[in-house]
Structure formats: C-alpha cells, structure tokens
ROSE-680373 format. One line per 3 residues: number of its first residue (from 1); their letters; for each residue x, y, z of C-alpha. Coordinates in nm, 3 decimals. Example, Ala and Ser with C-alpha at 12.3 -4.5 7.8 and 13.67 -1.06 7.14 Angstrom:
BEGIN
1> AS> 1.230:-0.450:0.780  1.367:-0.106:0.714
***
This chain:
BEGIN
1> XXX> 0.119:0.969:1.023  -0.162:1.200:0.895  -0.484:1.015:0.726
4> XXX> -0.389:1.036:0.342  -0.602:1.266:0.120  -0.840:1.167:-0.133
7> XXX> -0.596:1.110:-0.403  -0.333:0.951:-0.246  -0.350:0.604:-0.264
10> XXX> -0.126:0.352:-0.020  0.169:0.241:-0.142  0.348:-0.056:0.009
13> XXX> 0.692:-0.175:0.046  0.795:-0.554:0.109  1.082:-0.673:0.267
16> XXX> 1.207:-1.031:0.382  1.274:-1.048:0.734  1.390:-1.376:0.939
19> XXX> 1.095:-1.452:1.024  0.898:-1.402:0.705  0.794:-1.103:0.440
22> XXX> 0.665:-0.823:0.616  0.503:-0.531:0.435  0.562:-0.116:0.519
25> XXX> 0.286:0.155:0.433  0.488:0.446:0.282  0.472:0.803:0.202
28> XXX> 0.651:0.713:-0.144  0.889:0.482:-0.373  1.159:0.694:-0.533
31> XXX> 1.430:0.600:-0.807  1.700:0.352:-0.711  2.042:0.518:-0.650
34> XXX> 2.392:0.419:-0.646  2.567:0.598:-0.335  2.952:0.634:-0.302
37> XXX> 3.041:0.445:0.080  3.253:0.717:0.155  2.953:0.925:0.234
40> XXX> 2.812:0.709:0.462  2.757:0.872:0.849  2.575:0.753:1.188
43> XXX> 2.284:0.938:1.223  2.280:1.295:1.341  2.305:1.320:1.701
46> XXX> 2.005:1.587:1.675  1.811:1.386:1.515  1.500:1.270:1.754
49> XXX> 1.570:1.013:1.976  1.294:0.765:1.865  1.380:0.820:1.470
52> XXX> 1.750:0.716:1.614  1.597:0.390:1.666  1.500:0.315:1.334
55> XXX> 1.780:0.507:1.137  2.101:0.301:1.067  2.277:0.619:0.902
58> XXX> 2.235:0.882:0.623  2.394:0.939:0.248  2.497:1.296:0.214
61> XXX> 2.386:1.303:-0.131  2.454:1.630:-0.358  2.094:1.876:-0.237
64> XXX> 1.965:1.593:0.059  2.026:1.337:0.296  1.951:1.014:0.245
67> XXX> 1.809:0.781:0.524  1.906:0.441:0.552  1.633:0.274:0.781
70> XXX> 1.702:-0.039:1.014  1.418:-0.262:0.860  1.484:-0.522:1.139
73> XXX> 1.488:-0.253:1.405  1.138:-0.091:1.273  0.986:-0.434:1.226
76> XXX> 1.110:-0.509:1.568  0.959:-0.218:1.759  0.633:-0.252:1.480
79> XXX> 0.542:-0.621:1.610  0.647:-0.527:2.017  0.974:-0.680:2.053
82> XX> 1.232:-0.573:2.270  1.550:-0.544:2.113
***
C-alpha cells in the first residue's frame, strides 16, 4: 500500500485467530451490514491471482461488491506460513 497522507491516520482492525489476536492496518471501517446468503459467490475468476488467495467470496450488494476476506488465509501468508 501507498504511505498514508498527512491526515489520514491508521486505523486498525482486530481479529481472534487460533493462535491469538492479531491486528490488520486498514484503508477504512465501514457500517455493519446484513447480507441476504443467496448472494453469496466464489470470487471472480478475473480477479488477480494473489487477491484470490485472500478472498473467500463477494456479496453482490445493490451499487458494489462486497469482499469477504479469508482472515486465516491473510494472517497465514502475513506471518510466512505455508498453507
């Protein structure tokens, strides 16, 4: 990722893995959304190869898609593990 700029300040994201809480640097927390399961896909097949890593699937939502990232995977690959 880019450096931030001056007024963006870092904003973190924790999540509980198996082997302790482990804590993301992200662009941004947005509003928590109930999605219908019926649109639920697998990711894109054009979608780059190493973001198919790390994305479990997407939300079609009404004007964008919705990622749903594989926390374990993206730890995984974060701290060197071969999965």
């Amino acid at each position: 990722m880019p450096p931030r700029t001056g007024g963006q300040t870092p904003t973190n994201m924790v999540i509980r893995t198996d082997d302790g809480a482990v804590s993301l640097l992200v662009d941004e927390i947005g509003d928590v959304l109930d999605v219908d399961a019926a649109t639920y896909e697998r990711p894109p097949e054009n979608l780059d190869p190493a973001a198919r890593e790390i994305i479990h699937g997407v939300y079609k939502l009404k004007d964008r898609l919705l990622l749903v990232l594989d926390t374990e995977r993206t730890v995984d690959i974060a701290v060197g593990r071969v999965v």
